[in-house]
C-alpha positions, 0 to 999 in steps of 0.5 A: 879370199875363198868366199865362194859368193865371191867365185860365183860372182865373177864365173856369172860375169864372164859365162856369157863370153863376158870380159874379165878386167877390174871392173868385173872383178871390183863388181864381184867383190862388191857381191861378196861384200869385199874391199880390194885394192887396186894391186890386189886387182891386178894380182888376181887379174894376172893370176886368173889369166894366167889359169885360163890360159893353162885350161886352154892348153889342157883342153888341146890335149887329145884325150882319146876314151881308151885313156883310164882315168887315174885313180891314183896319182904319186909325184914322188913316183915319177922321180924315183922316190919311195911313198912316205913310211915305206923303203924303196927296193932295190931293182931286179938284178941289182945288190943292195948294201946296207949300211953299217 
């Protein structure tokens, strides 16, 4: 379902303050030339409220200018694990043992 007719189609629907429910989406598919099912419908329906609503929470985030962007972003980084390919080192201080 990455057809971006598809996308376009139903970001042209709902732009103007337009609703999003299965009419719209039914409309969208016939743009794209597409055949859903009722419960395929409902699915992406849940699926794009779903990500409106967590839109609408980061737009609440203050986010002053001082903020730089992030060129760079590691989730591993966060829990402590090391990037691929590489060994984490042990921190100041602190021994290390290898194993044997």
């Amino acid at each position: 379902m990455a057809s971006p007719v598809f996308a376009e189609a139903l970001w042209g629907a709902v732009a103007g303050g337009g609703e999003l429910d299965r009419e719209t989406v039914t409309a969208a598919e016939r743009l794209a030339g597409l055949e859903l099912t009722d419960a395929e419908r409902d699915l992406m329906l849940e699926g794009l409220d779903e990500l409106r609503g967590d839109y609408a929470a980061l737009r609440e985030v203050e986010l002053v200018n001082a903020v730089p962007p992030a060129f760079y972003f590691d989730p591993e980084a966060a829990a402590g694990v090391a990037p691929r390919g590489l060994t984490p080192e042990p921190a100041a201080g602190s021994t290390s043992r290898s194993a044997a």
